[in-house]
C-alpha positions in Angstrom: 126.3 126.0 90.5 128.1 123.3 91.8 127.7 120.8 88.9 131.4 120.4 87.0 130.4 121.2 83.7 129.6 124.2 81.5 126.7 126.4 82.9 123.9 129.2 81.1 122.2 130.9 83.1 119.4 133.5 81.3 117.8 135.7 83.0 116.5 139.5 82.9 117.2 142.2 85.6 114.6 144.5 84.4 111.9 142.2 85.0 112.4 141.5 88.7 109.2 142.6 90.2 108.4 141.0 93.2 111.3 142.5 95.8 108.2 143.4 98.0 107.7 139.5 98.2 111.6 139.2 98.8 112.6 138.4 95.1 115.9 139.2 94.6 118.0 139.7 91.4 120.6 136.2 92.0 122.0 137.2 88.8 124.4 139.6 90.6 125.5 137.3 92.3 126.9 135.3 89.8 130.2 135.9 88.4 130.4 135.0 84.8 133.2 134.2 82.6 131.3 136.0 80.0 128.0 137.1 79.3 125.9 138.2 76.5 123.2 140.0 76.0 119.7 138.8 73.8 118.5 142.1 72.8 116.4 141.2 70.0 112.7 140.3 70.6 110.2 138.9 68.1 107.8 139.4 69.8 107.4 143.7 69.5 108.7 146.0 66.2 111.0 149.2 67.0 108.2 151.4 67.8 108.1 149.2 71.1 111.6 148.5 71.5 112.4 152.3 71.0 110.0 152.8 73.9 111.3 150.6 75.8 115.0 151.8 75.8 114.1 155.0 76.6 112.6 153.8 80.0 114.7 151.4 80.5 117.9 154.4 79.5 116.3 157.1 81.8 115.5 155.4 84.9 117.8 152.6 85.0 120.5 153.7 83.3 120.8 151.0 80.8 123.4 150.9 77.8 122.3 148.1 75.2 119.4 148.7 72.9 116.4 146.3 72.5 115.6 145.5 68.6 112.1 144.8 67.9 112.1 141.9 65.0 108.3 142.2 64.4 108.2 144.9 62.0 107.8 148.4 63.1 104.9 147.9 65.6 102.0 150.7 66.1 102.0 152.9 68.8 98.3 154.7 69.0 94.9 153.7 69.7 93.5 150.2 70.1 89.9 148.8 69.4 88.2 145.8 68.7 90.1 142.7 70.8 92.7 143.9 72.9 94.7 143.3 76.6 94.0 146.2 79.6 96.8 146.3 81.5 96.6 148.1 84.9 99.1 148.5 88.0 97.0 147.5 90.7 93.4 145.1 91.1 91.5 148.3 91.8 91.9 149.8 88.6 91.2 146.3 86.9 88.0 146.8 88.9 87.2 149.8 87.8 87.8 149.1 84.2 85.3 146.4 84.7 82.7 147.9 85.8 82.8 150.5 82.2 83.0 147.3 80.1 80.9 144.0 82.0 78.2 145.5 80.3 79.4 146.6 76.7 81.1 143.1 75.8 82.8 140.0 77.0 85.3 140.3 79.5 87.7 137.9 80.9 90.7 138.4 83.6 94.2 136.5 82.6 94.7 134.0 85.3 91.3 133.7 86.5 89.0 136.5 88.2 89.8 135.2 91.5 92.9 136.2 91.6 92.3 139.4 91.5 91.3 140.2 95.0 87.7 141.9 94.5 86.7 141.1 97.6 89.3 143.2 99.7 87.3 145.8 97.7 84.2 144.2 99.1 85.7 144.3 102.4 87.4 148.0 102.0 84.1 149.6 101.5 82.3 147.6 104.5 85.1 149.4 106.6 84.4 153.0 104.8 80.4 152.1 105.6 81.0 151.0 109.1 80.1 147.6 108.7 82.6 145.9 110.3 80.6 143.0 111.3 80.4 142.1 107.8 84.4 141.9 106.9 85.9 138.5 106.3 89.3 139.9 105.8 91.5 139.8 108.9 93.7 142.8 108.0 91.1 144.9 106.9 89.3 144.5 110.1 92.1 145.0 112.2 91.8 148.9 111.2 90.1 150.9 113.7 88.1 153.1 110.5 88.7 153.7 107.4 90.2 157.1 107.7 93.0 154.6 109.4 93.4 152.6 106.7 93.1 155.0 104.3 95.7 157.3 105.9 97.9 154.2 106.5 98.0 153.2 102.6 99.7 157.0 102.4 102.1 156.9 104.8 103.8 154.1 103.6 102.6 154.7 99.7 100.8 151.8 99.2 99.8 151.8 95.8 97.3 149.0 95.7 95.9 150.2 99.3 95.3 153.8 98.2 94.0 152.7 94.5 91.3 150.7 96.3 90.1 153.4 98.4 89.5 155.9 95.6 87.4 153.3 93.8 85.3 152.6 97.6 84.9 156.2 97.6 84.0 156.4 93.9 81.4 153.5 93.9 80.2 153.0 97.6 77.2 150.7 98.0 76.7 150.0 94.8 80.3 148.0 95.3 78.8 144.3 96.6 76.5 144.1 93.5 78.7 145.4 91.2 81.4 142.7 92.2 78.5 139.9 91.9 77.5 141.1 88.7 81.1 141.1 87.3 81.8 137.7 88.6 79.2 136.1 86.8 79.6 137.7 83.8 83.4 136.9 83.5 84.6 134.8 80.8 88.0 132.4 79.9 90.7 134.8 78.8 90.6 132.9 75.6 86.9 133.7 75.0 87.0 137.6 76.2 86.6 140.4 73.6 89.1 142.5 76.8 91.2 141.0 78.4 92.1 142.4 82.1 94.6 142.2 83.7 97.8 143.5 86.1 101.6 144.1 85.3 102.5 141.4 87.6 99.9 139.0 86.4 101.0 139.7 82.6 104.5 139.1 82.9 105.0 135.8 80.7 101.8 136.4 78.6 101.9 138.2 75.6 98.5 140.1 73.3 98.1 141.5 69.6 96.9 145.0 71.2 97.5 145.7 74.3 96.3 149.4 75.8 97.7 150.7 79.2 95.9 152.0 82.3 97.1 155.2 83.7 97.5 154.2 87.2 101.7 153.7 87.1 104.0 156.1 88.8 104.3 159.5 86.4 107.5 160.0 84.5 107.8 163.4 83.9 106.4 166.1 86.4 106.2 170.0 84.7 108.0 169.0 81.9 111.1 167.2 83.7 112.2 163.7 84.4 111.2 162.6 88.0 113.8 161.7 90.4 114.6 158.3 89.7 115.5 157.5 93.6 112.4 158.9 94.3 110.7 155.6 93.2 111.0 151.8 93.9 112.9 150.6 91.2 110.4 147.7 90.9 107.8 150.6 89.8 110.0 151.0 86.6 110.3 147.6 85.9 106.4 147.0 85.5 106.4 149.6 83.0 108.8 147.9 81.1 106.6 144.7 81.5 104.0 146.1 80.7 104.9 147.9 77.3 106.4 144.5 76.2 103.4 142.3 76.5 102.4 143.8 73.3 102.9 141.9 70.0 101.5 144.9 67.0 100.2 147.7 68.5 100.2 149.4 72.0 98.0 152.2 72.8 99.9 154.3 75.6 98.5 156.6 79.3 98.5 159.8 79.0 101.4 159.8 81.4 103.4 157.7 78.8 102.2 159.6 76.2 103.5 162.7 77.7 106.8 161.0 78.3 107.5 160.5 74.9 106.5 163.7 73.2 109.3 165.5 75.7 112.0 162.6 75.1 113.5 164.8 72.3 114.2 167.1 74.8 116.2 165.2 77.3 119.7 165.6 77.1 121.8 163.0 75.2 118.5 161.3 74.3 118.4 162.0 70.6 122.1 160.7 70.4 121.3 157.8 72.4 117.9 156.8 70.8 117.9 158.0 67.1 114.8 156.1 66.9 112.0 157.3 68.7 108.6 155.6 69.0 106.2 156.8 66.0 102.8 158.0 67.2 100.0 156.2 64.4 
């Protein structure tokens, strides 16, 4: 900023996703002369752009539209090749553990990044084996009930994923993690790719089908309180739904977010086109 010429800076505030590392939006905290706004993406059609405002309207109050240049792009179900996208490693886990055996499966980034062994290391604590835990955080726990009712208190989605899968899989857990492990593929050879919000951002699929493990956005019929959520939770969403290149394949929680959009007021005005179910 101090360089005595002409500067651009590009960035977008509805992809910051990391405040929990102590990311922070510097944009803000520039003041431009002027700015401008690339709201067309080649990437998606208007199927995924429409879905995209109307998160991006809802919860975060945003004005300007998104365009989707790529045709009209498919919303509906996915088969053959496709990307899994997921909001925590548990879920990637469990995903893995239906498919390892069906076809090949590879993780975006590398398998290892993915943190399989805290699950190794959660379900030693839920089976009382703490002698076997190589984790120092997991160990410092007391039980698992501990943990477990920890990972509530402060709503730690990652935390409290990983226990439902402990309690869902148990001791079959250390084997199914080896098995999965050796099984794993390069992204580039995998019939499904896995993978997380946070690890997708940057990366792009030609189908791309989304795990039902982000924060709800409608509860009985209404809107949830946006304040009620880390903003950060909304911006996944939106990172998630825009990895897609031709045809997305929605939760049931997004599902049911866009058959009640109609119905929010000043939505039709604001988004004449809503996303087409195929």
């Amino acid at each position: 900023m101090s360089q005595p010429c002409p500067k651009i800076l590009v960035g977008d505030p509805h992809q910051q996703i990391y405040s929990f590392r102590g990311a922070r939006d510097a944009m803000q905290e520039i003041t431009a002369t002027s700015i401008m706004y690339l709201n067309h993406s080649f990437r998606f059609g208007n199927n995924i752009a429409a879905l995209a405002n109307q998160i991006l309207h809802c919860f975060k109050g945003e004005t300007n539209n998104l365009t989707g240049m790529n045709g009209e792009g498919e919303i509906g179900e996915v088969c053959g090749n496709h990307a899994f996208i997921a909001r925590t490693n548990a879920t990637v886990f469990s995903e893995a553990v239906k498919l390892y055996k069906k076809c090949k499966i590879g993780f975006a980034g590398g398998i290892h990044g993915y943190r399989f062994d805290e699950i190794v290391d959660t379900y030693y604590l839920y089976d009382k084996q703490k002698d076997k835990i190589r984790n120092s955080y997991i160990r410092s726990f007391q039980c698992y009930d501990d943990l477990k009712d920890f990972a509530r208190a402060v709503e730690d989605w990652e935390l409290s994923s990983r226990c439902t899968v402990v309690e869902e899989y148990r001791h079959k857990i250390p084997k199914l993690v080896q098995d999965i492990q050796k099984v794993a593929v390069e992204s580039d050879k995998a019939e499904i790719v896995l993978t997380t919000a946070h690890k997708s951002k940057g990366l792009e699929f030609n189908k791309v089908r989304i795990a039902d493990d982000f924060p709800k956005l409608v509860n009985n019929g209404n809107l949830i309180i946006k304040e009620d959520v880390d903003i950060d939770e909304f911006n996944l969403i939106y990172v998630a739904i825009t990895r897609v290149k031709e045809r997305l394949m929605l939760s049931e929680s997004l599902l049911e977010f866009t058959e009640n959009c109609s119905s929010y007021p000043n939505m039709a005005t604001f988004l004449p086109d809503k996303p087409r179910l195929v």
